[in-house]
C-alpha positions in Angstrom: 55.0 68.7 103.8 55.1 68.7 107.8 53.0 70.5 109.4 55.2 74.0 111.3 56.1 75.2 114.7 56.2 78.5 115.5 58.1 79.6 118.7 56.2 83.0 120.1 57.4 86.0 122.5 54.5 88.1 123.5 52.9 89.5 126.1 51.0 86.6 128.1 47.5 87.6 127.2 48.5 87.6 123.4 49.8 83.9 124.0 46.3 83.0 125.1 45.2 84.4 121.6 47.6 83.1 119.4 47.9 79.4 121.5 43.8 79.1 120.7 44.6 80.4 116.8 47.4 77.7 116.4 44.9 75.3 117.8 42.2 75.7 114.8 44.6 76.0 112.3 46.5 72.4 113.6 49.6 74.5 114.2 51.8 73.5 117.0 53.5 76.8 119.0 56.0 77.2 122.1 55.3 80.2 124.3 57.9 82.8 126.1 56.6 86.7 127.1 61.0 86.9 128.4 63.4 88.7 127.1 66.3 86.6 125.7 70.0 86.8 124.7 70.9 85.7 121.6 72.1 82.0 122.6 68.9 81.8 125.0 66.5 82.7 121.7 68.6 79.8 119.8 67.5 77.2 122.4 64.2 78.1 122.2 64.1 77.8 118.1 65.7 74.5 118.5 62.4 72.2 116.8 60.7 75.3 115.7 59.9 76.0 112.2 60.6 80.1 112.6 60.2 82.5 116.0 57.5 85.1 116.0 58.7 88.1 118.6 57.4 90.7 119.7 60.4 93.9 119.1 59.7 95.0 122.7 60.4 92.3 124.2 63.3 91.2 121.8 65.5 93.8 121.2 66.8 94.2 117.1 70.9 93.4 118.1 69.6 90.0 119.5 67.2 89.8 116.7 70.3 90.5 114.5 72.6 87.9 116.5 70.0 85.3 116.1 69.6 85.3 112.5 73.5 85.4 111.6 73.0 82.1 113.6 70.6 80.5 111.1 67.4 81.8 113.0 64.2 82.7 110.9 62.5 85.5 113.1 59.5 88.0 112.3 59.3 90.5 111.8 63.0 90.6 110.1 65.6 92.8 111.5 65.9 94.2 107.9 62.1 95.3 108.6 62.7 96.4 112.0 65.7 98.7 110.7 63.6 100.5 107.9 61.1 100.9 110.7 64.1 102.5 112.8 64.1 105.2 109.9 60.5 106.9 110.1 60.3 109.6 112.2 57.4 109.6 114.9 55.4 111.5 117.2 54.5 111.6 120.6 50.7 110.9 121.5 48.5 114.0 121.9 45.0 112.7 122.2 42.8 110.5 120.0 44.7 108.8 117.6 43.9 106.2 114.9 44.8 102.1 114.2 45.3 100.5 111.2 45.9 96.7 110.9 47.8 95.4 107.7 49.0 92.1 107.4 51.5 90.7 104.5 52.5 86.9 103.8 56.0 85.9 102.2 54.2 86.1 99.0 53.0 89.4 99.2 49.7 88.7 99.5 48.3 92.2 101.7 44.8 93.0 103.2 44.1 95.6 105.8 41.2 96.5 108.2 38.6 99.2 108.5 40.6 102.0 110.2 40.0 102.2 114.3 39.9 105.4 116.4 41.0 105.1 119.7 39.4 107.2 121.7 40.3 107.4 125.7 38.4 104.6 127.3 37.2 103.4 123.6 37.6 102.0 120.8 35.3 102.9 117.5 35.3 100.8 114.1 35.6 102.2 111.3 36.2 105.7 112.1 33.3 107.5 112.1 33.0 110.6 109.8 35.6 109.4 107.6 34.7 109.4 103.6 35.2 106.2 102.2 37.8 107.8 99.5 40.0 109.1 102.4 39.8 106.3 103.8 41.1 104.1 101.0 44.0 106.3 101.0 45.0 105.5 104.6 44.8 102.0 104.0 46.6 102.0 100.7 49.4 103.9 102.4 49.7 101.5 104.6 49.9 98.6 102.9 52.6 100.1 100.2 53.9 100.5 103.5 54.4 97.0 104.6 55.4 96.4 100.7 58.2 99.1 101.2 59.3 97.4 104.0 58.9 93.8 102.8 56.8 92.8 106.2 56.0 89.0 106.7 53.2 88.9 109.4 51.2 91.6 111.0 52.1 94.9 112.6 49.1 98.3 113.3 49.9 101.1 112.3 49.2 104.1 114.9 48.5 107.7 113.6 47.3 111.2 114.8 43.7 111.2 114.5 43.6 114.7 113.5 46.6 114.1 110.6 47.0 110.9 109.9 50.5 111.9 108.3 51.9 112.4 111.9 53.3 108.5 112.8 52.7 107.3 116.0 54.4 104.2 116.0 53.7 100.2 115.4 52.9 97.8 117.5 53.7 93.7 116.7 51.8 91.1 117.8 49.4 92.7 120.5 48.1 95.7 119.3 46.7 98.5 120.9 43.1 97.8 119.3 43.4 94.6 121.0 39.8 93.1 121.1 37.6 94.3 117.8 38.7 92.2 115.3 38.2 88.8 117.9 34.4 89.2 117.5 33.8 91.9 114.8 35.4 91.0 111.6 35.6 87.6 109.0 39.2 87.1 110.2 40.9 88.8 113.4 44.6 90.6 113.6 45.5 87.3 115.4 44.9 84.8 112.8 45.6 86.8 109.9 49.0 87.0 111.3 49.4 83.5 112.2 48.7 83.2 108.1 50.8 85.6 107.1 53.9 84.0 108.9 53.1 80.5 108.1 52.5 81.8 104.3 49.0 80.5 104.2 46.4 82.0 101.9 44.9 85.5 103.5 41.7 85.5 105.3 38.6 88.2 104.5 38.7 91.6 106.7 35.5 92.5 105.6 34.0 93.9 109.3 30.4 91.8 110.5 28.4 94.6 111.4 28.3 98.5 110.6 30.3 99.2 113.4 32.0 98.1 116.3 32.9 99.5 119.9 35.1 98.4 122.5 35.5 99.8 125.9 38.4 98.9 129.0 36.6 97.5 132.1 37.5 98.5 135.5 36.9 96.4 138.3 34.3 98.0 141.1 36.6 98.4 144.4 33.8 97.1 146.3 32.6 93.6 144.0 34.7 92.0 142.1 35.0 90.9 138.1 31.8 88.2 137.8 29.2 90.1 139.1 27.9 92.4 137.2 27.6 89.6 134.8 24.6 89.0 136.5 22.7 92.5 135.3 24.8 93.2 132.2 24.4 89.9 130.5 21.0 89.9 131.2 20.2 93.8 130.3 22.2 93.4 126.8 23.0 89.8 125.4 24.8 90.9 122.7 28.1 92.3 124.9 31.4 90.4 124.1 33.7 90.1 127.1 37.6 89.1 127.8 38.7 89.6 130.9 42.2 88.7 129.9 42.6 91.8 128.7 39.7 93.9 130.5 37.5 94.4 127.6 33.5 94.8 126.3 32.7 94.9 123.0 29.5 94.8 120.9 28.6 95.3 117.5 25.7 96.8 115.2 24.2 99.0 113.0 23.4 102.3 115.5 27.1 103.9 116.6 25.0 106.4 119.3 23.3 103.0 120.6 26.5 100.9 120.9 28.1 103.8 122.4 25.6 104.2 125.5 25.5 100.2 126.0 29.5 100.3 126.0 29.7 103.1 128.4 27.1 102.0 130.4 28.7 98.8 131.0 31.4 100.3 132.2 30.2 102.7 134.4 28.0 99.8 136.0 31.4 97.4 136.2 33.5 100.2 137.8 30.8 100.9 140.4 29.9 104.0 139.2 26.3 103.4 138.4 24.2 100.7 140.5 21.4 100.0 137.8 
């Protein structure tokens, strides 16, 4: 059995994710964040065991085009046109993320719910009961069934009904940095497994809980800086800059909370100590 290629479109930060995913699992993969015609997205199959895309970036009547050409692409346009289907809402305030991924042979898992809060990012939900929130997540994932998904997409709900649809997102989600550092397997290699049809990884989250928070860069300083006092005054913070991002995780929410916002109040300038 030789070992696959995958051919990506996404966003350039998720291609730093995915690229260092492929890399552990011996998986070579060709990156593009640009949209393409049908013709152009047949070139860049050529050696490629399948093409992983990103909807926004490559439209469904190209995804469409490409497969009548002998293209294997996920999510499948068949997916995507189901998806097309299910009515949505706009975004009113906090609103909830739910990660599901599902392999070609139906093997499904799904992640503690997320609530995405303004600047933050909470996981699980707080205040949820654990019977409600098995319901979400078994929605979801007769969802994916429903829809015969092969890969990964979140889920995005109303935080105050989770029956109101937000939308999906493929590939990059909007919860883009919890799972990196805060469960067994992230979003990016569970859907690198699901697409190649390998085995699925745990979801089980490390810690209690765990928050994220978007950095902004002080106007005066610049990005590395206030490394110096936040690394120092907290050694448990995870940072990415490619995306802008603290995290931390552990067993007091009202603790992580403070640190989080603290560290960003500090890297935006806000706050000198």
């Amino acid at each position: 059995m030789s070992t696959p290629s995958i051919g990506l479109i996404t966003q350039e930060w998720g291609q730093i994710v995915y690229a260092e995913q492929a890399r552990k699992l011996g998986v070579s993969i060709k990156c593009s964040s640009q949209p393409m015609s049908a013709t152009d997205l047949v070139k860049f199959a050529e050696d490629q065991s399948f093409l992983f895309v990103d909807p926004r970036i490559v439209k469904l009547p190209t995804i469409k085009s490409a497969e009548k050409l002998g293209i294997t692409i996920y999510p499948t346009s068949k997916t995507l046109e189901q998806l097309e289907k299910i009515e949505t809402f706009p975004i009113s305030g906090d609103y909830l993320s739910i990660f599901v991924a599902r392999s070609a042979h139906a093997q499904l898992s799904s992640w503690p719910i997320t609530l995405i809060s303004n600047q933050l990012s909470i996981t699980p939900l707080p205040g949820i009961t654990d019977e409600i929130s098995a319901q979400i997540q078994q929605s979801v994932m007769n969802l994916a069934a429903e829809l015969n998904l092969i890969g990964g997409f979140e889920l995005l709900v109303d935080a105050a009904d989770y029956k109101k649809l937000i939308g999906f997102n493929w590939v990059t989600p909007d919860a883009k940095y919890w799972s990196q550092f805060g469960s067994v397997t992230s979003f990016y290699e569970q859907s690198l497994r699901a697409v190649l049809d390998l085995p699925l990884g745990s979801t089980k989250i490390a810690e209690r809980f765990v928050v994220t928070g978007n950095l902004e860069t002080d106007k005066d300083s610049d990005d590395y800086r206030p490394y110096l006092h936040l690394m120092a005054r907290n050694p448990s913070l995870k940072f990415d800059q490619s995306i802008k991002q603290v995290g931390i995780a552990g067993d007091d929410l009202e603790y992580l909370l403070t640190e989080i916002i603290h560290t960003q109040d500090y890297y935006s300038g806000k706050i000198e100590e």
